[in-house]
ROROZA-824744 format. One line per 10 residues: number of its first residue (from 1); their letters; for each residue x, y, z of N, C-alpha, C. Coordinates in steps of 0.05 Angstrom, whole numbers, padded with zeros to 5 digits. Layout:
BEGIN
NUM) A) X,Y,Z,X,Y,Z,X,Y,Z; ... $
***
This chain:
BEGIN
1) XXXXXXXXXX) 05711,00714,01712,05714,00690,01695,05743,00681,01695; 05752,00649,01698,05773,00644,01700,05791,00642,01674; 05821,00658,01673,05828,00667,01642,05828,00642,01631; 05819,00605,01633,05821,00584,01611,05797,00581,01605; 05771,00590,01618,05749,00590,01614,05749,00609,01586; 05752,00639,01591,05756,00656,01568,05769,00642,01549; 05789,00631,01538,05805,00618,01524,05793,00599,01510; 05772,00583,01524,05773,00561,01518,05741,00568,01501; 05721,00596,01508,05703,00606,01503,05707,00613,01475; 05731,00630,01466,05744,00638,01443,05743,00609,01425 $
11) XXXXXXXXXX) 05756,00590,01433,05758,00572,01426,05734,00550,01409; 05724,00546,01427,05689,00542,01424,05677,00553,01402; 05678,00584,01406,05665,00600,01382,05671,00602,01358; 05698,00596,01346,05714,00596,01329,05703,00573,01314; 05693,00540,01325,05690,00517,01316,05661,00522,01306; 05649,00543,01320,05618,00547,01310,05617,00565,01286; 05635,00577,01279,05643,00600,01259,05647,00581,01240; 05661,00565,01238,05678,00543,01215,05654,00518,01217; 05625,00519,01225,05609,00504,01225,05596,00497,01204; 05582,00481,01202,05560,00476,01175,05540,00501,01179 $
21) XXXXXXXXXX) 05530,00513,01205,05515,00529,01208,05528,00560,01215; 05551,00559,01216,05558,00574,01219,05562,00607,01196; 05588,00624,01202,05595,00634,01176,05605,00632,01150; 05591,00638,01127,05602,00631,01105,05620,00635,01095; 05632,00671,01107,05659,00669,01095,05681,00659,01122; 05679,00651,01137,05690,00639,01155,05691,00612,01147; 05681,00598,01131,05687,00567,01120,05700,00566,01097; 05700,00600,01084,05712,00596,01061,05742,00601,01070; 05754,00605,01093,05782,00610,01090,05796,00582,01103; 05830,00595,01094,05848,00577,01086,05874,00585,01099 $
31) XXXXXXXXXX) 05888,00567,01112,05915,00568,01120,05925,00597,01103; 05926,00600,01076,05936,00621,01053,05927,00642,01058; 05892,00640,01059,05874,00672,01048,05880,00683,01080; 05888,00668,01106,05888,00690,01118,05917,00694,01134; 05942,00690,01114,05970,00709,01123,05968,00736,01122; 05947,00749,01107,05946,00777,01099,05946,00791,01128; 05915,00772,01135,05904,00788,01165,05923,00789,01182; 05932,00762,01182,05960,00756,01205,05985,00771,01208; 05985,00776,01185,06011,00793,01180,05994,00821,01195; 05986,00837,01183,05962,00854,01185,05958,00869,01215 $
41) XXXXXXXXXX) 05948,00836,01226,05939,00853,01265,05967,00853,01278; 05997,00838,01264,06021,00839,01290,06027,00863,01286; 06026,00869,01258,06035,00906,01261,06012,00931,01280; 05981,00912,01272,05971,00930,01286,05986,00930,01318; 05988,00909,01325,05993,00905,01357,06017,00927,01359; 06034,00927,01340,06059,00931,01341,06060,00967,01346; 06038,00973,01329,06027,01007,01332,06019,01019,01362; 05999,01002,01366,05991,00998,01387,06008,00996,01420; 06036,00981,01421,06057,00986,01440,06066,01010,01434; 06071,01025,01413,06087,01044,01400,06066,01076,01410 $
51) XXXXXXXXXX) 06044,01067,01413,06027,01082,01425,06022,01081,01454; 06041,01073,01468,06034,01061,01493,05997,01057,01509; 05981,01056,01489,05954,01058,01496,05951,01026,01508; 05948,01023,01522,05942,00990,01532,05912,00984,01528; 05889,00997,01525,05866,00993,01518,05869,00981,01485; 05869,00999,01472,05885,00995,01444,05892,00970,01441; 05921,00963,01457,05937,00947,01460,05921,00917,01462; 05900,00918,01477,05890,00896,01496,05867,00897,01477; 05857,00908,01459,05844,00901,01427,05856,00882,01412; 05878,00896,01402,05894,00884,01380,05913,00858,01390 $
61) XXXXXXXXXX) 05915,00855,01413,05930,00832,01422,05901,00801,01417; 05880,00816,01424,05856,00804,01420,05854,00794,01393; 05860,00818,01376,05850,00802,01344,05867,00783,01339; 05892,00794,01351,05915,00772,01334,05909,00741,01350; 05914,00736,01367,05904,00716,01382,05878,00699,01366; 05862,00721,01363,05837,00708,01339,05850,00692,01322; 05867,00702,01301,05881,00697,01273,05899,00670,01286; 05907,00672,01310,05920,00644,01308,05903,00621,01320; 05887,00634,01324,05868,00608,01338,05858,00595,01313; 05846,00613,01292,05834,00611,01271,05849,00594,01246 $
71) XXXXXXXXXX) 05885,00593,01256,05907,00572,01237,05896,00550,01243; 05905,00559,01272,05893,00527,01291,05869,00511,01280; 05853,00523,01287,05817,00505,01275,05825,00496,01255; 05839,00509,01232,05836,00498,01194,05853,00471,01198; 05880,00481,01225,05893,00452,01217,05879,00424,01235; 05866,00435,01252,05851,00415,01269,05824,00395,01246; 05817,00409,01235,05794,00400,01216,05813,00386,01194; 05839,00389,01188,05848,00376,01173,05867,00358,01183; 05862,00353,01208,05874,00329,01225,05902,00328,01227; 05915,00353,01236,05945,00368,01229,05950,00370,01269 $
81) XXXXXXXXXX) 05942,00384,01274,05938,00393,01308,05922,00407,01310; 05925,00406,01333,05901,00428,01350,05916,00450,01369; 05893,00470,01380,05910,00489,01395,05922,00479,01416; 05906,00452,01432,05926,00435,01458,05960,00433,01442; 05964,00418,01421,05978,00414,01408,06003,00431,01408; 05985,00465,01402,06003,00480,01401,06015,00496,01425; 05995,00492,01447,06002,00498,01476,06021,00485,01487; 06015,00464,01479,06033,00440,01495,06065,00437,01481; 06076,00446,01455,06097,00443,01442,06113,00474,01442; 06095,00489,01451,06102,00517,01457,06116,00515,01488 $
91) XXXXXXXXXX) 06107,00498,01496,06104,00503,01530,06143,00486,01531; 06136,00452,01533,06165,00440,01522,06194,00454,01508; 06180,00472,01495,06196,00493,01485,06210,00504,01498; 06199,00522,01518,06202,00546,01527,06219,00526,01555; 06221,00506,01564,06221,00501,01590,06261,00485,01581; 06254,00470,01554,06282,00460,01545,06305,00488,01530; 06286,00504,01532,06317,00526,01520,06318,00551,01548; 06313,00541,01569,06306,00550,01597,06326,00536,01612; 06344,00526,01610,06364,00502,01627,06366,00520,01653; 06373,00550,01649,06385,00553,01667,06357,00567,01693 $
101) XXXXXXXXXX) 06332,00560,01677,06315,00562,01708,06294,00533,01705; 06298,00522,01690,06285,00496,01696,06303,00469,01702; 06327,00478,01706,06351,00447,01706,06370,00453,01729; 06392,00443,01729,06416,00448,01748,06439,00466,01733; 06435,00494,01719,06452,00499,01709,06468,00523,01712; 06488,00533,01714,06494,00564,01727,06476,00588,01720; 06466,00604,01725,06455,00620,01730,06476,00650,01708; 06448,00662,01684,06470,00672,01663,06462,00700,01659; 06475,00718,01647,06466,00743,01645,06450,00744,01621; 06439,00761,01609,06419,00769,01591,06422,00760,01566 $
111) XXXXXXXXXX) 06458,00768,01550,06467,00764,01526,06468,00731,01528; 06480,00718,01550,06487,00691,01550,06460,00676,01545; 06441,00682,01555,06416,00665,01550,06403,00668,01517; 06416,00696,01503,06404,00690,01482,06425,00675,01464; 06448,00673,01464,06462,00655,01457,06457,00629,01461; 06450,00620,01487,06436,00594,01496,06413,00589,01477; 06394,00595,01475,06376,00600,01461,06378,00589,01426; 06396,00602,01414,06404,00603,01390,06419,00570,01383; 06435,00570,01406,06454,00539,01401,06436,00515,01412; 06420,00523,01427,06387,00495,01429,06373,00489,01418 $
121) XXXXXXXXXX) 06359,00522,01401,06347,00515,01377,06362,00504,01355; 06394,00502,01349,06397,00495,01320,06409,00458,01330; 06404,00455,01358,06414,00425,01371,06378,00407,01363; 06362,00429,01370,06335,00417,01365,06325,00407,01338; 06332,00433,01310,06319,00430,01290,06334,00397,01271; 06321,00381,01265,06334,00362,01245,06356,00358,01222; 06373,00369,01215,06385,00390,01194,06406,00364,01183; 06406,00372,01158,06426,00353,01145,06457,00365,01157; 06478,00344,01154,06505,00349,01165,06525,00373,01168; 06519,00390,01146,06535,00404,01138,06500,00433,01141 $
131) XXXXXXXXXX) 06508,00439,01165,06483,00465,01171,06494,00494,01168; 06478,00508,01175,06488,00540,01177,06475,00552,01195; 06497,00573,01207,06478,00591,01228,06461,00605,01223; 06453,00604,01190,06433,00625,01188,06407,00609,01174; 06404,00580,01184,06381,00567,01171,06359,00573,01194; 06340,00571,01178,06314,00583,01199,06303,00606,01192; 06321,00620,01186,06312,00650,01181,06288,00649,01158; 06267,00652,01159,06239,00666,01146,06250,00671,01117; 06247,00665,01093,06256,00675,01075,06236,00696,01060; 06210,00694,01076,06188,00716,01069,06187,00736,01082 $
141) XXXXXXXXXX) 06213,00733,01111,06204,00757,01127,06211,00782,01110; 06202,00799,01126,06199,00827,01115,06230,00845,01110; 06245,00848,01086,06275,00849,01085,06279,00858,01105; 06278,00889,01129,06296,00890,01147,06291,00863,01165; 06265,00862,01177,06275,00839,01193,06294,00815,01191; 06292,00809,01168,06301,00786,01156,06344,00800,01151; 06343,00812,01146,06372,00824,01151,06379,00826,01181; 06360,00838,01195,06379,00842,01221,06375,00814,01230; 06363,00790,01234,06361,00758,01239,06396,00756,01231; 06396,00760,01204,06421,00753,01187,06447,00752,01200 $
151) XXXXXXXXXX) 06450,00784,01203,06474,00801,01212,06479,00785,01246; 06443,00786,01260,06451,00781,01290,06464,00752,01293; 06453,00731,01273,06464,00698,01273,06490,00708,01259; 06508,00722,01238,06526,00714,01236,06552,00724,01263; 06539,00740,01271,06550,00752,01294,06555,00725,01318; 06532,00721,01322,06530,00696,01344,06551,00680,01330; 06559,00676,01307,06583,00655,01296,06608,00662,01297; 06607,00680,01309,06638,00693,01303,06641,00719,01283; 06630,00725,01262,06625,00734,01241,06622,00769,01255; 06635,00784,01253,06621,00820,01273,06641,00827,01268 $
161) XXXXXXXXXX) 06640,00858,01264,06657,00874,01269,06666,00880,01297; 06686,00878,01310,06695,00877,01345,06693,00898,01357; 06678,00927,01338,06675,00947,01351,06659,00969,01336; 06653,00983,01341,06628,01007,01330,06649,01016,01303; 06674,01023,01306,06690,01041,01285,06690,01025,01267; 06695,00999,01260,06703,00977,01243,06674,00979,01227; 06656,00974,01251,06618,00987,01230,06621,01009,01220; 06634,01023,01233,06616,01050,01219,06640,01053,01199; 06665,01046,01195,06677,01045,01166,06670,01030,01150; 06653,01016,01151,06637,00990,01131,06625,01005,01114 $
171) XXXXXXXXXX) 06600,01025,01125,06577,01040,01124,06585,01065,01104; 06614,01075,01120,06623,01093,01102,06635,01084,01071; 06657,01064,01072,06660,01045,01045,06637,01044,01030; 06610,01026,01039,06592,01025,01021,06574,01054,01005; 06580,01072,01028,06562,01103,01020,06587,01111,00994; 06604,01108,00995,06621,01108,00977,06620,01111,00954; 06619,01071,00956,06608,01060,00931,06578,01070,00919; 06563,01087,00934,06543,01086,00923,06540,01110,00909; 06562,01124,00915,06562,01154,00906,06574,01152,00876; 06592,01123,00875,06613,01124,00849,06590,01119,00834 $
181) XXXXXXXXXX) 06577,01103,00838,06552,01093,00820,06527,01111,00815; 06519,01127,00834,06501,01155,00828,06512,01161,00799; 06534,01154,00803,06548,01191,00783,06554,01165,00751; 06559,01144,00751,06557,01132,00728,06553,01100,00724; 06535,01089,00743,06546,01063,00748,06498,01057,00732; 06509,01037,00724,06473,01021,00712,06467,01019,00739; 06439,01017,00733,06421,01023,00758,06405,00989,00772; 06425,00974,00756,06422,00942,00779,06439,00940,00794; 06471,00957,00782,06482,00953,00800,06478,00968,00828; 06470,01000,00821,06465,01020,00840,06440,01005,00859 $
191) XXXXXXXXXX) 06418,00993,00837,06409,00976,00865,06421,00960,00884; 06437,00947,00878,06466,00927,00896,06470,00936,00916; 06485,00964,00905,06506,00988,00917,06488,00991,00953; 06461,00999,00942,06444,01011,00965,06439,00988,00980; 06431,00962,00977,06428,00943,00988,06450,00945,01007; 06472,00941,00999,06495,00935,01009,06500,00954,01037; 06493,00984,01028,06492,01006,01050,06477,00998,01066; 06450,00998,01060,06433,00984,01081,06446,00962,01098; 06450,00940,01085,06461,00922,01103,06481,00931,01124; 06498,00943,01117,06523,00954,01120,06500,00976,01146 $
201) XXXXXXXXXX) 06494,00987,01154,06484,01003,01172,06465,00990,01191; 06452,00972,01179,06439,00954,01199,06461,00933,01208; 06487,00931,01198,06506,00916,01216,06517,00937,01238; 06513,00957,01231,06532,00983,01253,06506,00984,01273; 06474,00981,01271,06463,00985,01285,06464,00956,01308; 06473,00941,01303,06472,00912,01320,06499,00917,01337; 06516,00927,01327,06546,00929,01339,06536,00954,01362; 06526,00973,01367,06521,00994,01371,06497,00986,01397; 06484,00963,01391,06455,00956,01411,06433,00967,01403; 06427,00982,01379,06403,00989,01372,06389,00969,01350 $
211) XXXXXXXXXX) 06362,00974,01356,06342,00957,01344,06334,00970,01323; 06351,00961,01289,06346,00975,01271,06317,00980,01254; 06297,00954,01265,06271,00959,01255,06253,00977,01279; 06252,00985,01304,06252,01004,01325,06257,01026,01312; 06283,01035,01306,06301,01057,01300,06284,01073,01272; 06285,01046,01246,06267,01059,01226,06233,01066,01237; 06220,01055,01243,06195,01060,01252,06198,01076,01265; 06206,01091,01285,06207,01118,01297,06211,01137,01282; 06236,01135,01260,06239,01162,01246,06222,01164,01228; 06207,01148,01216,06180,01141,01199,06159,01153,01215 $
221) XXXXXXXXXX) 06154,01151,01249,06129,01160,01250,06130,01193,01254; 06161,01198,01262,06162,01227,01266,06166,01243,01233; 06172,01226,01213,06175,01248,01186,06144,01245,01182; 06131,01226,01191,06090,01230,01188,06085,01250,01197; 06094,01253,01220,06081,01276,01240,06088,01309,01230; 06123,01302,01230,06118,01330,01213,06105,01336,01181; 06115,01319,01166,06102,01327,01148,06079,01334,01137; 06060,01322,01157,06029,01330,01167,06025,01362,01172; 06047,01373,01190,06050,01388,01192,06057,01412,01178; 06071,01405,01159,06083,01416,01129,06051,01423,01117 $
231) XXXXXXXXXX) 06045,01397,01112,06021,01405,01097,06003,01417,01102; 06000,01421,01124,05972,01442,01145,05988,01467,01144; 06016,01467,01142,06032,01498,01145,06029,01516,01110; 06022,01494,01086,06024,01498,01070,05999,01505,01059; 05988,01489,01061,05949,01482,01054,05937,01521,01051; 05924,01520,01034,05917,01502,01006,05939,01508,00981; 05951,01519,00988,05969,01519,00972,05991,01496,00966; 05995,01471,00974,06012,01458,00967,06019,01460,00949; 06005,01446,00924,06005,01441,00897,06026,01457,00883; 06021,01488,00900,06036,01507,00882,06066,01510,00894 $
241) XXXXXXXXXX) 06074,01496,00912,06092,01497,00930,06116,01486,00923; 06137,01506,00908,06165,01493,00898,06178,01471,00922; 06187,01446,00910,06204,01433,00923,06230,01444,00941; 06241,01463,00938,06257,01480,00944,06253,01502,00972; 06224,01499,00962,06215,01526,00987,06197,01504,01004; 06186,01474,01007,06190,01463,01021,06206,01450,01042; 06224,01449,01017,06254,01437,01041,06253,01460,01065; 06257,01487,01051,06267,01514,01071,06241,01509,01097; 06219,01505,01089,06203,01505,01113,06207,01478,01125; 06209,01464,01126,06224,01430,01126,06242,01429,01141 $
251) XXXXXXX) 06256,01442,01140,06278,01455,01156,06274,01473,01170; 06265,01489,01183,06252,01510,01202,06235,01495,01209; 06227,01486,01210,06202,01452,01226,06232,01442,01253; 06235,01437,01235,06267,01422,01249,06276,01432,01273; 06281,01459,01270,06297,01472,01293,06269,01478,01304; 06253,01477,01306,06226,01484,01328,06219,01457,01347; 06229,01428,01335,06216,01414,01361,06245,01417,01384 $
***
């Protein structure tokens, strides 16, 4: 089957779902009731690369694709666009912040195109006179993402520390401050304090080349794994299991992988 046939099959089915005859709770949804899902299958997808399983992968790339087809239909029935709409302004897109393989333009390395990128999109968006490099940014995204966006546009402005030491004395200053405030500081500000570290370490991770939402999700899936482990090393006894004599096995976990 040719892949616009498939596409266009998806497509089709979706309009019969959102039918008079179709599904009921499929007519009951709304641009709103379904960010949950949306949100929902990119992380699934996102598990899914992280698993390098491509079967898996080639599921969940499926559902999500569903979920945006499914924006699509609600705004098509409300006379907003359609998926051509969105093919076609996706496509324009991709071909005008492309100069340098769709036009006459020098030929750039990796960093330079995403800079390219960044200064086309803010030439494209409509913006009153007085703009910022950091308009655009998602104000719902998810805080780290939405920080490292931050840190990487103020960077693109000039705005960076010029070298890893300059970060990683940021990081240390703020751990600092957070220790003065442990020990007697109110606890809005100690929330601040930690914010501030965070930020402050997700700027050392951008100076450095690492991908600080990558970086957390890894050490997240490995404290799963061991601590899974903990608890099968412990079982059935957890419950009775001092905090103290966990750490010690917690630690001997450690030096075994």
């Amino acid at each position: 089957m040719n892949p616009g046939d498939s596409f266009q099959r998806l497509v089709e089915l979706l309009a019969v779902l959102r039918g008079e005859t179709g599904c009921p709770w499929d007519r009951e949804q709304d641009h709103h009731s379904l960010k949950k899902f949306l949100l929902e299958e990119a992380y699934e997808v996102l598990e899914a690369i992280d698993e390098e399983d491509s079967e898996h992968l080639c599921e969940e790339l499926g559902d999500l694709l569903m979920n945006l087809l499914f924006q699509a239909r609600i705004a098509q029935e409300a006379g907003h666009f359609d998926i051509q709409d969105v093919c076609r302004g996706i496509t324009e897109k991709l071909i005008r912040r492309h100069p340098h393989v769709f036009a006459s333009t020098p030929e750039l390395q990796a960093e330079d195109v995403a800079r390219q990128w960044e200064q086309i999109k803010l030439q494209e968006k409509k913006r009153p006179p007085h703009t910022s490099a950091l308009d655009g940014i998602p104000r719902n995204a998810p805080a780290l993402n939405r920080a490292q966006k931050t840190v990487q546009r103020a960077a693109q402005a000039g705005f960076a520390w010029p070298d890893a030491e300059g970060a990683l004395a940021k990081v240390h200053e703020e751990l600092e401050e957070v220790e003065e405030v442990v020990e007697s500081g109110p606890k809005g500000r100690l929330e601040q304090e930690i914010g501030d570290l965070l930020f402050a370490v997700i700027g050392l991770a951008r100076t450095v080349g690492v991908d600080a939402e990558s970086a957390l999700r890894g050490t997240t899936a490995r404290f799963t794994e061991r601590f899974r482990r903990l608890e099968a090393r412990l079982a059935p006894g957890l419950a009775e299991t001092t905090s103290d004599e966990m750490i010690r096995i917690w630690r001997e976990m450690a030096t075994e992988n």
